[in-house]
C-alpha positions as CSV (number, residue, x, y, z in Angstrom):
1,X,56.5,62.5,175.1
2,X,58.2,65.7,175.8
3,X,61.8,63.8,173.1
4,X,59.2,63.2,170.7
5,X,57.7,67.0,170.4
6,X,61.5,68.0,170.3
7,X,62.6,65.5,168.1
8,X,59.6,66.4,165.4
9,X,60.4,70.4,166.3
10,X,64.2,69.9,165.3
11,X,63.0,67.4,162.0
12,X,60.5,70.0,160.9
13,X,63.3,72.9,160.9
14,X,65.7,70.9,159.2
15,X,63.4,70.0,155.9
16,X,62.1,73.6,156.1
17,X,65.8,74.9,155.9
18,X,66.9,71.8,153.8
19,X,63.8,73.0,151.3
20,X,64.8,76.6,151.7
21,X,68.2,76.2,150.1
22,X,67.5,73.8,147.8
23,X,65.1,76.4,146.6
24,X,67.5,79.2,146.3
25,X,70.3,77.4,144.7
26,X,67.7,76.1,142.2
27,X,66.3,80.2,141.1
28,X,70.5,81.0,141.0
29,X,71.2,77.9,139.0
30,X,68.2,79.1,136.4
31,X,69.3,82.1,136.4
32,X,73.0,81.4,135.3
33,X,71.7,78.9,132.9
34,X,69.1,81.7,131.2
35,X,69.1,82.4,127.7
36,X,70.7,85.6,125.8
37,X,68.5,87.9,125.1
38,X,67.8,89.1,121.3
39,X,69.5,91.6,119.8
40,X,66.8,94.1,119.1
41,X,69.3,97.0,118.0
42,X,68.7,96.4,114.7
43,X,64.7,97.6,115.4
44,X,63.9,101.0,114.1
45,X,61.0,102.9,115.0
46,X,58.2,102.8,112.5
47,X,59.6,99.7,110.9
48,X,56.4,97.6,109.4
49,X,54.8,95.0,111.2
50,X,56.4,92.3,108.9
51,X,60.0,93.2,108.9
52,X,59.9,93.9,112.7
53,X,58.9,90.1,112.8
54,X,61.7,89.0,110.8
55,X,64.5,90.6,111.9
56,X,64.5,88.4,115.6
57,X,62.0,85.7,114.1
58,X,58.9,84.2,115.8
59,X,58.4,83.9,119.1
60,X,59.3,80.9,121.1
């Protein structure tokens, strides 16, 4: 009885640190993979509505 309890103690901290870094390399990996951001430089202030659409194009 007392291998069992140790045996399910040691596999339930192995798949919660096995889960833990498969979690963390996952956010890194997205956040490498992430797109550029626009270019909003060419934005002036009090541009019209219209233009100000145009310039970076519709939203995704």
């Amino acid at each position: 009885m007392i291998a069992t309890l140790s045996f399910l103690k040691i596999a339930r901290i192995s798949a919660f640190l096995l889960l833990t870094i498969l979690f963390c390399g996952c956010s890194v990996f997205m956040a490498m993979k992430g797109k550029p951001d626009a270019n909003l430089t060419m934005l002036d202030i009090g541009q019209e509505r219209s233009i100000v659409i145009v310039k970076p194009g519709p939203a995704s």
